[in-house]
N, C-alpha and C positions, 0 to 999 in steps of 0.2 A: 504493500500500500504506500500510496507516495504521502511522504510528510509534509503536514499544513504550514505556510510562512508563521511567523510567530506571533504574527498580530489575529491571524484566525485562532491560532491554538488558544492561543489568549482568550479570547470571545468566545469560544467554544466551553470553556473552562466559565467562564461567567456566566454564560448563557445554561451551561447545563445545570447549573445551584438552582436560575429562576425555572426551569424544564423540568426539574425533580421536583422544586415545590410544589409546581403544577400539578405532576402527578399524582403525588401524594395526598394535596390538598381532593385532587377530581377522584382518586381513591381512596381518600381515609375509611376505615370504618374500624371495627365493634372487637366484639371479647369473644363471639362464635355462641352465647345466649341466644336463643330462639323469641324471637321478635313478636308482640302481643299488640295487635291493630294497627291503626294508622293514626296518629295526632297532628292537623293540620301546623305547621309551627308558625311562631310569632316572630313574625320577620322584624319588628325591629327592638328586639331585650339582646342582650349579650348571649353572646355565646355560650351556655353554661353547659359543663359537661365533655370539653375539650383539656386533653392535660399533656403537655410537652411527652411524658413520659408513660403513654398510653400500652405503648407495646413494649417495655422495658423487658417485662417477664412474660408474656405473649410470643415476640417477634424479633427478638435482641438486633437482629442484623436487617432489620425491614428497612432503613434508609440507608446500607452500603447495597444491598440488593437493587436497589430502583437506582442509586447514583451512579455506581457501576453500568448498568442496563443503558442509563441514560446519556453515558458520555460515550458509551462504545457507538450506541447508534447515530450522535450529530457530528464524532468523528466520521464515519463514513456518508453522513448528507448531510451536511450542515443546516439544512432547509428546515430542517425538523426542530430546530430551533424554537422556530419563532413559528411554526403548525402546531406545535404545541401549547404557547403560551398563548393564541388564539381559541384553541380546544377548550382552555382553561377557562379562558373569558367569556365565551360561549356558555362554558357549562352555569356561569354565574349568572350572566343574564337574566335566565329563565327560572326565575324560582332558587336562585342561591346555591350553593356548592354542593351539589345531591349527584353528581354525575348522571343526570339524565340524557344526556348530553353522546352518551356511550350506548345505550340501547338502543339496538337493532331491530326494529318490526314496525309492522307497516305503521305508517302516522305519528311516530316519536320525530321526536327533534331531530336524529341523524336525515332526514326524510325532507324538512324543511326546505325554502328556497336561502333562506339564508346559511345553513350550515352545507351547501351544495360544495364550493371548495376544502371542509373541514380534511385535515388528515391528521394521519398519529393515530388512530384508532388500532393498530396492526399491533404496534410498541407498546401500549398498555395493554394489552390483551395476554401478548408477552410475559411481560411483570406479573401481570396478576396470575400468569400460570405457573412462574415461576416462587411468587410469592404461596399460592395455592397449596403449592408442595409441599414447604418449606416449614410453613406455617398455616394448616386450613384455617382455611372461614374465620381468618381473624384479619387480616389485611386487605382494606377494601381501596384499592391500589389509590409527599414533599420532602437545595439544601440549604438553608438558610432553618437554624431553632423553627419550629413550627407549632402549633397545639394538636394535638390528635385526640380522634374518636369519632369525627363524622360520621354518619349513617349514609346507605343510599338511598333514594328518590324512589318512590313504585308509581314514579308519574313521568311521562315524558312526550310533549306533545308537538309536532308542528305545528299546529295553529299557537301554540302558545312560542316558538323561537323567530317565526315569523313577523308575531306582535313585537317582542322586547327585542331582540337583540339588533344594538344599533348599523347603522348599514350603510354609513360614511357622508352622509349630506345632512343630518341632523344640524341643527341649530346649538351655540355653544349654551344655551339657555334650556335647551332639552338633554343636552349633555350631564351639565350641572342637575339639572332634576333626577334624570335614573340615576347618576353617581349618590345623591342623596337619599332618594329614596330607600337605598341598598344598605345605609350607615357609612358612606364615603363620604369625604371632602373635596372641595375646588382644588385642592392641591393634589391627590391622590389623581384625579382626570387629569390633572400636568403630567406627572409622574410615569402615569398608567401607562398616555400615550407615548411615551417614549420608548416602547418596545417595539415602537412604529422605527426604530433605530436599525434592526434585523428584519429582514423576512422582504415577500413580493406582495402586489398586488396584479390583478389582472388589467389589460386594456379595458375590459367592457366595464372597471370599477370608474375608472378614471375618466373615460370618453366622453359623460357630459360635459367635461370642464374644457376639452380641449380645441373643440369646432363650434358647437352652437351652443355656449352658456345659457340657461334658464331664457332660451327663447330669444337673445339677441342676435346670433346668426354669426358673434364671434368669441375667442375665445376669453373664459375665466378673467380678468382684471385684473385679480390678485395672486395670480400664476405668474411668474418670470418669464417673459418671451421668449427668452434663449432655451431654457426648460422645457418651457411648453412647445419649440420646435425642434425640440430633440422627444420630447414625447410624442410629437404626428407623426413624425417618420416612425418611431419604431413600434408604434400599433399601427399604422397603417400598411407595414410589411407583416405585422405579426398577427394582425386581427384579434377580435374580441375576446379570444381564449391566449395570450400572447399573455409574457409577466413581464411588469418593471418592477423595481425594486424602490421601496421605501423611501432607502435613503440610498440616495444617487452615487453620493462620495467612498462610504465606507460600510457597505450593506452586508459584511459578516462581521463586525465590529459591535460590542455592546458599549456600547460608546453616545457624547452628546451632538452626535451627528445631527442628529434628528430633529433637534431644538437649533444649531447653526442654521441647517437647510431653513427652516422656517424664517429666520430673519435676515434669508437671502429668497424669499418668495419660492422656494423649491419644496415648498410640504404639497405631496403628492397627491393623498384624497383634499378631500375640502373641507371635510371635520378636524384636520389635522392644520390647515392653513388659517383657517377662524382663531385657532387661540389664539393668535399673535395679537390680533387687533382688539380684541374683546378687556376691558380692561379687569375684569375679573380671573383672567386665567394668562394675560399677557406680559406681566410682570415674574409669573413665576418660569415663563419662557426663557424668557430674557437670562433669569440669574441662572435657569438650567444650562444655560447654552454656555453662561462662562465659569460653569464647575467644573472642579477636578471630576478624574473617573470615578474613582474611589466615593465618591462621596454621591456620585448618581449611582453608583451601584449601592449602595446604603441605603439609600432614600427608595429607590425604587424594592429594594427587598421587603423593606418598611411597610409602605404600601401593598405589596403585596401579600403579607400577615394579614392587612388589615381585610383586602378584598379574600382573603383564604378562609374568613371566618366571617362570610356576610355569610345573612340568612341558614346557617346550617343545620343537620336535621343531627339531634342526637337520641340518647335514650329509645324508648321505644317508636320514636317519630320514622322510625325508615328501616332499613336492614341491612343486611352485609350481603351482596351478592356472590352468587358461589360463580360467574363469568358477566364480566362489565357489561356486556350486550347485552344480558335478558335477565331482564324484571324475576326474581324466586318463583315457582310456579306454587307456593301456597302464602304469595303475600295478599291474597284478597278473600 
């Protein structure tokens, strides 16, 4: 296998901390007690029932299992990176950190129009078979400290990923709302999006902005010319299923590319280009952009605690799946 320049291994190495929390967070769960109903949960009291130390005597070795798993696989695709930390975001959307997100059958969220690009599904399936083994029906498949014990979800619905999860031309005012809604901050939406740092998106995400903006006939305003015609040429060779990459400059880099690009007009969707100007979320751009690494990588682990523990189902609110795909066949 050929070895990565040093600046990816680097980012691969930061990238897989936030890629295992993910998993861990989309797979926490339980002690392998047999599960009694369903308790709708109260999406905004604390977390109760989460404890760093969940699988100490359960699963001793359940976060080098999944860290391991994690960095073997974005060694070999880097891409997976940031499909994962998208999977994660996904799974929160809808109803909070239940991995529903992962369930396979007709009309669940994998099914959605929104989760249409999702992947990484294949990788935690993995894990959890491997975890399965290892440890049954106690590890419901996060490296950064975390809290453990989440439950899974026995709900999973496309109409319901299609409602919430946001889908890049939102308004930075509808932003801030689901961000709130959920027990997030204005600052955590700065933060969040900065994972927009790694990863692609498709032509047909971008294409409103690049020919006919919201019906004027030319392109975005608040796109960089030179950007945005380096953007028609290469969907117009690549077409609507065609990827560009987030961040233009350093797109394997966990880095404050992402917050630059924007105060050089090159933040690629248009959710991602509104923070600048928006005075509520513009200021915290700014000082992203002239931070050390180290200290966006802090901030952003921070944040991600915080979204690893919205909404979550514990105690008897959910269960531990014996495979991420399918719902227990006696949770109903």
């Amino acid at each position: 296998m050929t070895r990565t320049p040093a600046s990816l291994s680097l980012a691969v190495v930061a990238v897989s901390v936030a890629a295992a929390a993910l998993l861990l967070a989309a797979l926490v769960a339980a002690d392998g007690q047999k599960q009694q109903g369903y308790v709708q949960p109260a999406y905004r009291r604390p977390a109760a029932g989460l404890k760093a130390d969940y699988y100490h005597q359960s699963c001793p070795d359940m976060e080098g299992i999944v860290q391991r798993a994690v960095k073997k696989a974005i060694a070999a695709d880097s891409t997976l990176a940031p499909a994962l930390l998208r999977l994660f975001f996904h799974d929160f959307a809808v109803g909070g950190i239940d991995a529903s997100v992962l369930v396979d059958s007709p009309g669940s969220e994998r099914y959605a129009k929104a989760s249409k690009t999702l992947r990484g599904f294949e990788l935690i399936e993995s894990i959890k078979a491997e975890l399965e083994a290892k440890c049954p029906k106690t590890v419901k498949v996060d490296y950064w400290p975390l809290m453990y014990g989440r439950k899974d979800g026995r709900r999973s619905s496309m109409v319901d990923a299609d409602q919430y999860v946001p889908m890049g031309r939102e308004s930075v005012t509808d932003l801030i709302a689901f961000f709130e809604s959920r027990g997030l901050t204005v600052l955590d939406l700065a933060v969040l999006s900065g994972a927009h740092t790694i990863g692609r998106a498709t032509c047909a995400a971008v294409k409103p902005r690049l020919w006919d903006y919201a019906g004027t006939g030319r392109p975005d305003a608040s796109m960089s010319p030179r950007y945005g015609d380096f953007l028609r040429r290469k969907c117009a060779t690549a077409g609507d299923g065609g990827y560009v990459y987030l961040d233009a400059d350093t797109p394997t880099e966990f880095d404050n590319g992402y917050y630059k690009n924007l105060l050089r007009a090159m933040g690629l969707l248009e959710t991602d280009q509104k923070l600048l100007p928006d005075s509520r979320t513009g200021e915290f751009v700014r000082q992203l952009a002239g931070a050390r690494p180290e200290l966006i990588r802090h901030q952003f682990a921070d944040s991600m605690r915080r979204l690893g523990a919205a909404q979550v189902l514990t105690g008897d609110e959910g269960e531990v799946r014996l495979k991420c795909s399918a719902i227990n066949s006696n949770s109903y």
